[in-house]
Gaussian input, Z-matrix of N, CA and C with variables (Angstrom, degrees):
# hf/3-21g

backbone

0 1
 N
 C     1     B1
 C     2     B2     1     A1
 N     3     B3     2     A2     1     D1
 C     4     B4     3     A3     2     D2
 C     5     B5     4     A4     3     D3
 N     6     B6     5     A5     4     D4
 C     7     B7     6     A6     5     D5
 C     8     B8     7     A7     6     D6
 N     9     B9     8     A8     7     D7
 C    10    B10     9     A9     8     D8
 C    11    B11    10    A10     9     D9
 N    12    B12    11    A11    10    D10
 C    13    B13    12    A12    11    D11
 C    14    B14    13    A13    12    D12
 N    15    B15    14    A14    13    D13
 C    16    B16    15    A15    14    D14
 C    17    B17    16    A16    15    D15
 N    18    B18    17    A17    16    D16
 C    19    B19    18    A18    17    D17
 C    20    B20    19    A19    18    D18
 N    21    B21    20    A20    19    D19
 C    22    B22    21    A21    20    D20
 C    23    B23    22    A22    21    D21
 N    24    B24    23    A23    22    D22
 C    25    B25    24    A24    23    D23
 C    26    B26    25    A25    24    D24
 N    27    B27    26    A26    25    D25
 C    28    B28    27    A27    26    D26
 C    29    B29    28    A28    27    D27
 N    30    B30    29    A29    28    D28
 C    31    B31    30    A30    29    D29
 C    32    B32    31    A31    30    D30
 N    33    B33    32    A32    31    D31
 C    34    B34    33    A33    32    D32
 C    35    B35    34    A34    33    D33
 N    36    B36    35    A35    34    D34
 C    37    B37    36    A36    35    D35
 C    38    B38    37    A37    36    D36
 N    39    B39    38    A38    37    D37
 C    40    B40    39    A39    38    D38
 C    41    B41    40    A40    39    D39
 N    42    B42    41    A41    40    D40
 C    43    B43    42    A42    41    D41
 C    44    B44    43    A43    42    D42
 N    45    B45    44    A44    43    D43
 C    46    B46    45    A45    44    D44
 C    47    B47    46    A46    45    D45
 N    48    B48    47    A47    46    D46
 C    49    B49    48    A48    47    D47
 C    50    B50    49    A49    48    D48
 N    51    B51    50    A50    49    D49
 C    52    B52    51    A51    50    D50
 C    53    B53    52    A52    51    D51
 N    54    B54    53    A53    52    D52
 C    55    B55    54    A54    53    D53
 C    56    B56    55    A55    54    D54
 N    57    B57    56    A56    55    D55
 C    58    B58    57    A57    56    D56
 C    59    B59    58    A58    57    D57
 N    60    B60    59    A59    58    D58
 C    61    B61    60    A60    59    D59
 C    62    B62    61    A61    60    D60
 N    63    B63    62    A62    61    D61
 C    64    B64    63    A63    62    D62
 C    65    B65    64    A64    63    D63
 N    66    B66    65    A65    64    D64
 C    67    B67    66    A66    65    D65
 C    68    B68    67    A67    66    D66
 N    69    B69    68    A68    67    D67
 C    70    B70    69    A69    68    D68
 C    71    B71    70    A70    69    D69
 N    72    B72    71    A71    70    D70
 C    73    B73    72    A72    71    D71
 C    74    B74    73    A73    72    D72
 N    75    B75    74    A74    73    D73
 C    76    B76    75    A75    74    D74
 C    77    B77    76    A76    75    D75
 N    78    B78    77    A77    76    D76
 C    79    B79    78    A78    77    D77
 C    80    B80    79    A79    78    D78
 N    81    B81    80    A80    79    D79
 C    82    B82    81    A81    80    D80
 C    83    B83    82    A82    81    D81
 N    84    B84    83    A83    82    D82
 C    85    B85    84    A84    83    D83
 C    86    B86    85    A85    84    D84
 N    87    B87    86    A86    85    D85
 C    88    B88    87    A87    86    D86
 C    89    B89    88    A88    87    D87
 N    90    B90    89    A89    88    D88
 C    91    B91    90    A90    89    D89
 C    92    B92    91    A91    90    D90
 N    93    B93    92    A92    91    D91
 C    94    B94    93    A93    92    D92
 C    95    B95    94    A94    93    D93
 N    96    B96    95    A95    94    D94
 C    97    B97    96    A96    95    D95
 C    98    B98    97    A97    96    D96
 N    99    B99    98    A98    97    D97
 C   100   B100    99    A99    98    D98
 C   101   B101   100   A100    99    D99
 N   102   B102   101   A101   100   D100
 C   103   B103   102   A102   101   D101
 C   104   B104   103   A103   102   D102
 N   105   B105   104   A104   103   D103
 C   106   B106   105   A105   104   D104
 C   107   B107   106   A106   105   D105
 N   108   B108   107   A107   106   D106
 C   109   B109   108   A108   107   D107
 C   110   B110   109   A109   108   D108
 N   111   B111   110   A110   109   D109
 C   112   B112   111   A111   110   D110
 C   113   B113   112   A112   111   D111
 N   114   B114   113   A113   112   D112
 C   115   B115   114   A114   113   D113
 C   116   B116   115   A115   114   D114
 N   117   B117   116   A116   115   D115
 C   118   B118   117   A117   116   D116
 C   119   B119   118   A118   117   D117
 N   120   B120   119   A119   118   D118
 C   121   B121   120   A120   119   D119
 C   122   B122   121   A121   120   D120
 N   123   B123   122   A122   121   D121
 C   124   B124   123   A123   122   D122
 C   125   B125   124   A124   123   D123
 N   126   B126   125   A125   124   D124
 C   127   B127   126   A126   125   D125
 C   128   B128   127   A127   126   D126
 N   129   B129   128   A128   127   D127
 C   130   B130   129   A129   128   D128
 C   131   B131   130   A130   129   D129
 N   132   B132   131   A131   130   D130
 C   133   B133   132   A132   131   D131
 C   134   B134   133   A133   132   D132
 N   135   B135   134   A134   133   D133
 C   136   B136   135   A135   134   D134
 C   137   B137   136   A136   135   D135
 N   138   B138   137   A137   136   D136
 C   139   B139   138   A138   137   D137
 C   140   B140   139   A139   138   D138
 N   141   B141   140   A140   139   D139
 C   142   B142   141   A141   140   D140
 C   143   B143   142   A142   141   D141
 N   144   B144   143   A143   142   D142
 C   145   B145   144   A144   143   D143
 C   146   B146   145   A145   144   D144
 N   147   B147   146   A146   145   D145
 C   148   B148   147   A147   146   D146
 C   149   B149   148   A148   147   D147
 N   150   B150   149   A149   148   D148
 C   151   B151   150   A150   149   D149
 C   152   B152   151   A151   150   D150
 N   153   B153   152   A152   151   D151
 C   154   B154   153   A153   152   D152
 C   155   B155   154   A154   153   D153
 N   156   B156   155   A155   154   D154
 C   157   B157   156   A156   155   D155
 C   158   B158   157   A157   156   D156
 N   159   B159   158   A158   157   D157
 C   160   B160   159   A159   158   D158
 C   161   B161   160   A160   159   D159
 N   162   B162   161   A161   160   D160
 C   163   B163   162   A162   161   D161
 C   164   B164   163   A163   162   D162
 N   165   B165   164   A164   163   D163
 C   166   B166   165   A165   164   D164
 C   167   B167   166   A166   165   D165
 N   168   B168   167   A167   166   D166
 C   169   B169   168   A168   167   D167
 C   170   B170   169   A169   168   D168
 N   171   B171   170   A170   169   D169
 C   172   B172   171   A171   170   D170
 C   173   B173   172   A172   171   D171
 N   174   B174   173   A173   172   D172
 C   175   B175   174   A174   173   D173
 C   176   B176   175   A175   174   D174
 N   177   B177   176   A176   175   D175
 C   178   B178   177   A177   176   D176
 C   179   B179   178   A178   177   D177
 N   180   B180   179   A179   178   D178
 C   181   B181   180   A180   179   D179
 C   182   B182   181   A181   180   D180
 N   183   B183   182   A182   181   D181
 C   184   B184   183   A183   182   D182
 C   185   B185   184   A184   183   D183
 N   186   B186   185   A185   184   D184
 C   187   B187   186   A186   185   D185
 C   188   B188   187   A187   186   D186
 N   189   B189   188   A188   187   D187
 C   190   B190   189   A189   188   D188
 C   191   B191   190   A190   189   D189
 N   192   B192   191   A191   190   D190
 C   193   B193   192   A192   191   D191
 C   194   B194   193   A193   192   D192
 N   195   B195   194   A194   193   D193
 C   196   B196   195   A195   194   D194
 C   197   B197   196   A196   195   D195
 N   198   B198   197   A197   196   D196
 C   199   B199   198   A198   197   D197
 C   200   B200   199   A199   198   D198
 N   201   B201   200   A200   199   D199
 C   202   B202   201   A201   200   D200
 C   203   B203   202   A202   201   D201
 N   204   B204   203   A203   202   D202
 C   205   B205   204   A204   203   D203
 C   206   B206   205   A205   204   D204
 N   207   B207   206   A206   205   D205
 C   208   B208   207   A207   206   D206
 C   209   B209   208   A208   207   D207
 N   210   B210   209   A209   208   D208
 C   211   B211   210   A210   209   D209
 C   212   B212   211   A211   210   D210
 N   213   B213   212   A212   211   D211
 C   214   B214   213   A213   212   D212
 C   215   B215   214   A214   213   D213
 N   216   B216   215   A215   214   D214
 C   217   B217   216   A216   215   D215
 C   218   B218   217   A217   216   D216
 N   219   B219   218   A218   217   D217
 C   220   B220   219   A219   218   D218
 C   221   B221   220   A220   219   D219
 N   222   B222   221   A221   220   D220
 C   223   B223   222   A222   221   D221
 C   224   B224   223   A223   222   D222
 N   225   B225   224   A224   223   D223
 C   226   B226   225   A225   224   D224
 C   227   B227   226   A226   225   D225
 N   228   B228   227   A227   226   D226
 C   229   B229   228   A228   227   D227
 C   230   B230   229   A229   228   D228
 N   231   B231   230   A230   229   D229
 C   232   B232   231   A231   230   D230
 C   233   B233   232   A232   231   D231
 N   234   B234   233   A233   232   D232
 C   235   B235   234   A234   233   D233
 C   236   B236   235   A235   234   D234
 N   237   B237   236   A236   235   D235
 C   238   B238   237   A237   236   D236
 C   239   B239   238   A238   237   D237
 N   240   B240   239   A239   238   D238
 C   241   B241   240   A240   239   D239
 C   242   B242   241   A241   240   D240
 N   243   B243   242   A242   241   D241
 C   244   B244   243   A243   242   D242
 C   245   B245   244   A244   243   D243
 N   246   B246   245   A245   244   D244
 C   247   B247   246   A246   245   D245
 C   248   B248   247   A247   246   D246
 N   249   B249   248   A248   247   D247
 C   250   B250   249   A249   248   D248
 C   251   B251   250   A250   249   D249
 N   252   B252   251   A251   250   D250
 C   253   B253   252   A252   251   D251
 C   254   B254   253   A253   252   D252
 N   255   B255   254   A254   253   D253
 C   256   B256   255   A255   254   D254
 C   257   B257   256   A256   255   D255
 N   258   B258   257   A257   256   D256
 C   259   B259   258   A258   257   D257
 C   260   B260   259   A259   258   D258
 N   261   B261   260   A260   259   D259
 C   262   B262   261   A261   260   D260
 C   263   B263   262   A262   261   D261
 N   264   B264   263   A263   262   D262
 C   265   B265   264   A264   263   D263
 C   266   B266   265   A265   264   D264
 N   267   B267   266   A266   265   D265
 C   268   B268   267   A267   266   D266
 C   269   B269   268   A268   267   D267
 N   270   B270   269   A269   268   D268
 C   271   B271   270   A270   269   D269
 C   272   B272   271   A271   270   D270
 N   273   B273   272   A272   271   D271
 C   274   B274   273   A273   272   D272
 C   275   B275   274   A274   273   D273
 N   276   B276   275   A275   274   D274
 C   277   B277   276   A276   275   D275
 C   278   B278   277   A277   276   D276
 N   279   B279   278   A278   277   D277
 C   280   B280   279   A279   278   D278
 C   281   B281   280   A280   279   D279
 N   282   B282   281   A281   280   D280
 C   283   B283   282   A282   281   D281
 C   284   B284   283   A283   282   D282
 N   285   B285   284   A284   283   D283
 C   286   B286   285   A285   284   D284
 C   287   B287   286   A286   285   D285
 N   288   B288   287   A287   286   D286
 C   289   B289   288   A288   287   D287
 C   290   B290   289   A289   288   D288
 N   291   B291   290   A290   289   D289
 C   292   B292   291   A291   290   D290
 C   293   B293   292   A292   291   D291
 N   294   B294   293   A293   292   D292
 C   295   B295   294   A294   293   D293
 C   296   B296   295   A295   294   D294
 N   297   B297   296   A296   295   D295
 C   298   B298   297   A297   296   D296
 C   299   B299   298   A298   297   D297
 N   300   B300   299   A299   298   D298
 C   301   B301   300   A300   299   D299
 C   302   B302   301   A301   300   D300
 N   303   B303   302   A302   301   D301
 C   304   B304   303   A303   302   D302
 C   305   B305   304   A304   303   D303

   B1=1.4293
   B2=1.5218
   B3=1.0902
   B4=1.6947
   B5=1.5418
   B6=1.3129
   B7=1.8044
   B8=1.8021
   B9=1.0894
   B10=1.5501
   B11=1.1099
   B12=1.3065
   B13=1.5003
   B14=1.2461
   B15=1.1299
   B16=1.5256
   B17=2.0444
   B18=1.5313
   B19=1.3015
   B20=1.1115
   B21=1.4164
   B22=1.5294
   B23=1.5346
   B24=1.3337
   B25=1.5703
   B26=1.5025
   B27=1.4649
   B28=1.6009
   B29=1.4218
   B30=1.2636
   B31=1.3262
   B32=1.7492
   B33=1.1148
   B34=1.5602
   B35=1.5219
   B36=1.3758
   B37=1.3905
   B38=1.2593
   B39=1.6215
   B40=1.5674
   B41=1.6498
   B42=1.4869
   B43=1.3195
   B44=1.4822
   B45=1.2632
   B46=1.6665
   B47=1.6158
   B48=1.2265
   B49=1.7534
   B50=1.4100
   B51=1.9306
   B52=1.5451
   B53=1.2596
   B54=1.7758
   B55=1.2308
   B56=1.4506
   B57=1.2570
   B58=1.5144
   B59=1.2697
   B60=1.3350
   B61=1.7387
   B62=1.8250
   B63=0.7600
   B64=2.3341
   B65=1.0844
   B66=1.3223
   B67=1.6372
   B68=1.6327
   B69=0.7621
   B70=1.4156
   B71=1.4434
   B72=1.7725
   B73=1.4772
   B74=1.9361
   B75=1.2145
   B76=1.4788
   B77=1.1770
   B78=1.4763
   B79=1.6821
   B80=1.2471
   B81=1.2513
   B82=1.8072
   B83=1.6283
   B84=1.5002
   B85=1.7718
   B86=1.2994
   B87=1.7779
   B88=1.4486
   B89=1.5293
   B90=1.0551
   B91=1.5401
   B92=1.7590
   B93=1.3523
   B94=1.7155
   B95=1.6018
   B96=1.3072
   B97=1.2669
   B98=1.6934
   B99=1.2422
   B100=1.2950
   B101=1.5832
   B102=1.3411
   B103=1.6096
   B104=1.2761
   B105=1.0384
   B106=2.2152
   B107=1.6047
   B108=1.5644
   B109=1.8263
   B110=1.5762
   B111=1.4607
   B112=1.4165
   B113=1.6069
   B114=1.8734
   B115=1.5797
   B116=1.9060
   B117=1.3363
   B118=1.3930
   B119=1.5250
   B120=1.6486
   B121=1.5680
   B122=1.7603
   B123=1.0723
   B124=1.4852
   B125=1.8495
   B126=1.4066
   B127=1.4899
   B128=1.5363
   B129=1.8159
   B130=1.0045
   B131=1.8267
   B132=1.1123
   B133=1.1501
   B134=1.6531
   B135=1.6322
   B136=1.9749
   B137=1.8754
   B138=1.2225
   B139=2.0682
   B140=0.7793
   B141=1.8434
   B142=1.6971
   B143=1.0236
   B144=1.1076
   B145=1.6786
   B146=1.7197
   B147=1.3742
   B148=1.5431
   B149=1.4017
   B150=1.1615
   B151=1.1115
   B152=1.3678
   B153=1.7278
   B154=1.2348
   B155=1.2599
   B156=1.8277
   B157=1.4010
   B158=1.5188
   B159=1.4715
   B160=1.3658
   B161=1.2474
   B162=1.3858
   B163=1.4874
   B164=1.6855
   B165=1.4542
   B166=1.3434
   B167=1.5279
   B168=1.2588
   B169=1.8797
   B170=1.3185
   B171=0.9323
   B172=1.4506
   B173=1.2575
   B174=1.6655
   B175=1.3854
   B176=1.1547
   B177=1.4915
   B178=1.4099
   B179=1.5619
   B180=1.6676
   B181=1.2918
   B182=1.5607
   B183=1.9029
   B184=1.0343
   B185=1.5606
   B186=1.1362
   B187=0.9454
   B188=1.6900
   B189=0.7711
   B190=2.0501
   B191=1.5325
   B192=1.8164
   B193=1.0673
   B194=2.0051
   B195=0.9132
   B196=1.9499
   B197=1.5315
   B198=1.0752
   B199=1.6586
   B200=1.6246
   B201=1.2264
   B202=1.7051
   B203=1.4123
   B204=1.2779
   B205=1.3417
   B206=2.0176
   B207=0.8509
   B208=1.6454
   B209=1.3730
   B210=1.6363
   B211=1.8245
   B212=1.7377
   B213=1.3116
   B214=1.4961
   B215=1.2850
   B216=1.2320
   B217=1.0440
   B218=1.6936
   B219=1.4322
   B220=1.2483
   B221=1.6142
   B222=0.8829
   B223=1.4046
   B224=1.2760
   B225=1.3907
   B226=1.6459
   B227=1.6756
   B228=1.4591
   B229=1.6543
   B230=1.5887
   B231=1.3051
   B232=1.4116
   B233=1.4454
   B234=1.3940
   B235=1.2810
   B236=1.9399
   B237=0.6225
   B238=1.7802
   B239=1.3805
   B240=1.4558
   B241=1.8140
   B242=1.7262
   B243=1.4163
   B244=1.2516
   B245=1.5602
   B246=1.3413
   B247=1.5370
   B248=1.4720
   B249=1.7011
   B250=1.3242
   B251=0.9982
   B252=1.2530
   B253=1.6779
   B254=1.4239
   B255=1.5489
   B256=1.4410
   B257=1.5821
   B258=1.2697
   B259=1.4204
   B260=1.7211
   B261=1.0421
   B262=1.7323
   B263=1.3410
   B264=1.3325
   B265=1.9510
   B266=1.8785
   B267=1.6980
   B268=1.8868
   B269=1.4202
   B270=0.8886
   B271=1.4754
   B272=1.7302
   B273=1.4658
   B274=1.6428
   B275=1.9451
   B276=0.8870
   B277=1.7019
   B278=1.6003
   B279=1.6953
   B280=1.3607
   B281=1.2733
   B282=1.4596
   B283=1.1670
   B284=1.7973
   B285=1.0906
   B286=1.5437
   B287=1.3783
   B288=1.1908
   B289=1.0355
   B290=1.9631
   B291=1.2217
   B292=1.5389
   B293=1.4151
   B294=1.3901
   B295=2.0851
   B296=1.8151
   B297=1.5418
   B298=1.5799
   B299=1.2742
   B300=1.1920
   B301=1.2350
   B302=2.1912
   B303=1.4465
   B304=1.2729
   B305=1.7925
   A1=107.51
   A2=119.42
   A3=133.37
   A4=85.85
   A5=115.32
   A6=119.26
   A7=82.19
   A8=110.00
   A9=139.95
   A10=141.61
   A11=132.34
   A12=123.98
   A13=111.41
   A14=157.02
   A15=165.71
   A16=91.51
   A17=95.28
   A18=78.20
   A19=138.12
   A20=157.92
   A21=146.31
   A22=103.96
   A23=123.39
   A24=109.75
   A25=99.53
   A26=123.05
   A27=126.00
   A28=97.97
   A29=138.58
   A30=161.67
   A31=106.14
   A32=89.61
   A33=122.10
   A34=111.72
   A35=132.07
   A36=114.74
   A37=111.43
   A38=133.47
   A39=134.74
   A40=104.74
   A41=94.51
   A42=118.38
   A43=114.76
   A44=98.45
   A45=103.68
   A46=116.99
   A47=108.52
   A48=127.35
   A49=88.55
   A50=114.51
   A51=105.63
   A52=130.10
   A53=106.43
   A54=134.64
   A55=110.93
   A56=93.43
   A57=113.04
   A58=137.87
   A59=89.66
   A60=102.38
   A61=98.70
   A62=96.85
   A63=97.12
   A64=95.44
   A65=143.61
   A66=127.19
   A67=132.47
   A68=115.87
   A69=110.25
   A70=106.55
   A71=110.12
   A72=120.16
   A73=105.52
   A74=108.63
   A75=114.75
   A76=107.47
   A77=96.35
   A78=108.27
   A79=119.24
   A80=111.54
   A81=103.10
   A82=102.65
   A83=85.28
   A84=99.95
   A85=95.79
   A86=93.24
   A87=116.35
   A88=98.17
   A89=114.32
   A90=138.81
   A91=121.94
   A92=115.13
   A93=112.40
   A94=92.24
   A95=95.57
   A96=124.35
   A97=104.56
   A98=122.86
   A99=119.62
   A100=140.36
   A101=102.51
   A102=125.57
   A103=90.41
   A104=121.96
   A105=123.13
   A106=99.81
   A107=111.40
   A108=122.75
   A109=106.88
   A110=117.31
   A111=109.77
   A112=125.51
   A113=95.60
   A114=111.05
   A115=90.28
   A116=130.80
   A117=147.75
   A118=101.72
   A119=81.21
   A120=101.49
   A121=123.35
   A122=119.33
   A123=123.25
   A124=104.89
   A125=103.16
   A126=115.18
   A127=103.08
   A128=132.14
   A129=114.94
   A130=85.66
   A131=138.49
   A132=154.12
   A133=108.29
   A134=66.06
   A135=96.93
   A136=91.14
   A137=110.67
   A138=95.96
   A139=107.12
   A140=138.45
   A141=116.88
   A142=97.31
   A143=135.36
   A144=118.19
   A145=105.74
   A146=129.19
   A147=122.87
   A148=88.14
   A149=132.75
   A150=135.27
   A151=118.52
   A152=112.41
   A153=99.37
   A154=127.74
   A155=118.96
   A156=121.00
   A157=100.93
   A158=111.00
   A159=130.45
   A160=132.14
   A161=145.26
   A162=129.27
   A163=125.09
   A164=101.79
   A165=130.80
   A166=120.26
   A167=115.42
   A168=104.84
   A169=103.76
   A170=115.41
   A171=132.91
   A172=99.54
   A173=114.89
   A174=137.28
   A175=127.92
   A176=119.91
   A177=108.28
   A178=95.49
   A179=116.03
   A180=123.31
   A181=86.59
   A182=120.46
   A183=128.38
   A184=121.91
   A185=127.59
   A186=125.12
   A187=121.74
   A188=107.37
   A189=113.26
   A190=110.71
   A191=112.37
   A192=84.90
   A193=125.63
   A194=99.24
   A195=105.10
   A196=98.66
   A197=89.15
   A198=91.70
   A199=115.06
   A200=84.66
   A201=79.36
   A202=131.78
   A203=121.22
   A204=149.22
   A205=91.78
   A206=95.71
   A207=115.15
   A208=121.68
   A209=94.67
   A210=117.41
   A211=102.22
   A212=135.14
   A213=135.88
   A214=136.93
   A215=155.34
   A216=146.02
   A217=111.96
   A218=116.24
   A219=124.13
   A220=119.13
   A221=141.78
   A222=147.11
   A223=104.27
   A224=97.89
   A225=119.26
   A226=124.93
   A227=99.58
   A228=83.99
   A229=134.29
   A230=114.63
   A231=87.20
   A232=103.69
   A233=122.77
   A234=120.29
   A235=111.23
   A236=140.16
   A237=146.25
   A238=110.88
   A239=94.16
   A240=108.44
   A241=90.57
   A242=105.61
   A243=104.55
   A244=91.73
   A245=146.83
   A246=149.79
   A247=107.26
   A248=108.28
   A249=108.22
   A250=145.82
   A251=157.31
   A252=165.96
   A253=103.60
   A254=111.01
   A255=113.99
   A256=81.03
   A257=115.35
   A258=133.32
   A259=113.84
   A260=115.86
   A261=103.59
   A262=105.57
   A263=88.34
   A264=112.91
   A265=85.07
   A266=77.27
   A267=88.42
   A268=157.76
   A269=131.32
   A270=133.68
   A271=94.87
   A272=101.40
   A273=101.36
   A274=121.81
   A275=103.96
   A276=97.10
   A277=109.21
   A278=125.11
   A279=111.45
   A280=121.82
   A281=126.47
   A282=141.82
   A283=114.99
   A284=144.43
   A285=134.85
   A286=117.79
   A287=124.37
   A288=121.44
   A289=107.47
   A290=109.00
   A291=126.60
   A292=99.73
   A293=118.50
   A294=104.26
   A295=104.62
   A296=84.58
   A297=90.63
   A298=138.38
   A299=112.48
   A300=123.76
   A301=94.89
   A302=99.36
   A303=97.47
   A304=122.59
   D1=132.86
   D2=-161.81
   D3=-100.34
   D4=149.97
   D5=-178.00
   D6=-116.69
   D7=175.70
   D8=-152.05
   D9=-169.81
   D10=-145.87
   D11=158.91
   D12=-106.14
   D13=-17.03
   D14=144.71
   D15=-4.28
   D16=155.81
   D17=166.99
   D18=-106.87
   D19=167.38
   D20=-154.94
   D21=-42.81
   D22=-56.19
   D23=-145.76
   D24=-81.14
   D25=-19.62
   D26=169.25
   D27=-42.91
   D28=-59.67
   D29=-164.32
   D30=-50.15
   D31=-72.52
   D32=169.44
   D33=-46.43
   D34=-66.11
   D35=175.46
   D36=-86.67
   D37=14.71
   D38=137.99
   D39=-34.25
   D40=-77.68
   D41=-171.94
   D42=-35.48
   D43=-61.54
   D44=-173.93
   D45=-59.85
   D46=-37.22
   D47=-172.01
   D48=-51.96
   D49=-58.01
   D50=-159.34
   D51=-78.44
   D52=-8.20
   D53=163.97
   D54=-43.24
   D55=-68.65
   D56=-176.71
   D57=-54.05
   D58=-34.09
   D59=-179.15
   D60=-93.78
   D61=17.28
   D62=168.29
   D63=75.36
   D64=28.83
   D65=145.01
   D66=-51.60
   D67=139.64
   D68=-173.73
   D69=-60.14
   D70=-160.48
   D71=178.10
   D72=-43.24
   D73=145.55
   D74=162.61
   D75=-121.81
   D76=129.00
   D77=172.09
   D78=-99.84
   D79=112.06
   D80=171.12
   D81=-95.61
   D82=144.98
   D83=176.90
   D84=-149.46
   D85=161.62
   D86=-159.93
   D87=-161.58
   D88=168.32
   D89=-174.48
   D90=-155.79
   D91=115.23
   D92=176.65
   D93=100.33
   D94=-142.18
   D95=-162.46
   D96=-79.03
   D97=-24.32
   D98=159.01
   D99=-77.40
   D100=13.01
   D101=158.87
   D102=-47.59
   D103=-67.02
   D104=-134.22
   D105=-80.17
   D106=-26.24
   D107=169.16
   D108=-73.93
   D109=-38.79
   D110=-178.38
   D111=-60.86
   D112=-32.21
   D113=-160.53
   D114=-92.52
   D115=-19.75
   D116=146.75
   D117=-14.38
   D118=-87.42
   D119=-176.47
   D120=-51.34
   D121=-54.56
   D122=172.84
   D123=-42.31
   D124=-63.98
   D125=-172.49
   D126=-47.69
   D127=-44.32
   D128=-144.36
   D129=-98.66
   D130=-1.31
   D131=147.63
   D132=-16.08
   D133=-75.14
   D134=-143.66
   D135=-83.43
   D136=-23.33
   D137=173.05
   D138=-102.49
   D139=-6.68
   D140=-175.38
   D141=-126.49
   D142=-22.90
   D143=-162.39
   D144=-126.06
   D145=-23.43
   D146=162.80
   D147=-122.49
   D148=107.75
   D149=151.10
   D150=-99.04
   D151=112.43
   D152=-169.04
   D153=98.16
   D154=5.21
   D155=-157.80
   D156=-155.88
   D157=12.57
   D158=-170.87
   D159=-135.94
   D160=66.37
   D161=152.27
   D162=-25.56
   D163=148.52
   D164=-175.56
   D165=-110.97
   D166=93.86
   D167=175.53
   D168=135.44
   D169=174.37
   D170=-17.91
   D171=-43.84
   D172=176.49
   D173=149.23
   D174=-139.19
   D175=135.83
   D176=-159.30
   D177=-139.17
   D178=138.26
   D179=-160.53
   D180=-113.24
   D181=172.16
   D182=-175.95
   D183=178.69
   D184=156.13
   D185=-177.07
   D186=-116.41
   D187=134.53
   D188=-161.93
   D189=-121.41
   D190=110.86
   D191=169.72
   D192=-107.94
   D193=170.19
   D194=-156.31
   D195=-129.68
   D196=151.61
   D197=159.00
   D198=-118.16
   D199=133.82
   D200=172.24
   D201=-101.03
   D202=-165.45
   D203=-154.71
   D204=-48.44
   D205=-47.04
   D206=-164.53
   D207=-87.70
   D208=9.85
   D209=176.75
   D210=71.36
   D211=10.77
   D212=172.38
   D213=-82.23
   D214=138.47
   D215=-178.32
   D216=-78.68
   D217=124.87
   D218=-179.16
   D219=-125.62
   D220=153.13
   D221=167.12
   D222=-104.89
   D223=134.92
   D224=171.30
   D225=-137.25
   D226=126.32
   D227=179.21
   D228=-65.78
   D229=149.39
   D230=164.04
   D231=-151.89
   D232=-163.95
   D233=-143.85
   D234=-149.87
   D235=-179.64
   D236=-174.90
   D237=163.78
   D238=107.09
   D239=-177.73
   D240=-113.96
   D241=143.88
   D242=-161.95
   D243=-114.70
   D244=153.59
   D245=177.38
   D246=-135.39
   D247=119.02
   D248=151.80
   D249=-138.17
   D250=126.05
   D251=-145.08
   D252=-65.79
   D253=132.04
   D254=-150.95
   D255=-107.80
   D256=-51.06
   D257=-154.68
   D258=-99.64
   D259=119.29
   D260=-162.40
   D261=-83.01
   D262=149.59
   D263=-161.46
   D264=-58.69
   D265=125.97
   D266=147.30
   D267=-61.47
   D268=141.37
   D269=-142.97
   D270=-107.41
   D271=108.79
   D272=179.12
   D273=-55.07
   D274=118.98
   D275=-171.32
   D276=-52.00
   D277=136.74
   D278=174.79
   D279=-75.24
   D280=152.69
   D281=-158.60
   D282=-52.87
   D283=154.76
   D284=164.17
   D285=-50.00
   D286=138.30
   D287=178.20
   D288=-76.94
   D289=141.84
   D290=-178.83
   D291=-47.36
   D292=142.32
   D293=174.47
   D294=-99.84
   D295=132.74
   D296=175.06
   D297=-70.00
   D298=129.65
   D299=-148.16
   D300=-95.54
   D301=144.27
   D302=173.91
   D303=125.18

């Protein structure tokens, strides 16, 4: 999952949705100034909403180079925090059965 301008918790119940539904590791990545929203997102993950149901890592930092706006070559950092589910997703209980009538 690429981070952006969206705002953190868009990010955040990305994360959790794919958690949930038995996806494997999720990687969030980011580049620039959206490092500090990506590492946001993981953190607000892993203390409010799986607490306890989540590994952290690898993480792997890097440097990218781009050209920018102005036709130049620039370097930019970027980042890949990887998330995975320690504890297997829960199984919704089935519904009551209807009472028989008769």
């Amino acid at each position: 999952m690429f981070i952006g301008l969206k705002p953190t918790m868009t990010y955040v119940f990305q994360v959790v949705t794919q958690l949930n539904s038995g996806a494997g590791p999720v990687v969030v990545k980011a580049r620039g100034n959206a490092i500090a929203k990506a590492v946001d997102v993981v953190e607000v993950v892993r203390r409010r909403f799986l607490v306890g149901q989540v590994d952290v890592g690898p993480i792997s930092i890097d440097t990218e180079r781009l050209t920018n706006r102005d036709g130049r070559d620039a370097n930019v950092s970027s980042i890949a925090i990887s998330i995975n589910r320690t504890v297997p997703v829960p199984v919704p209980a089935p519904p009551p059965a209807p009472p028989k009538s008769g």
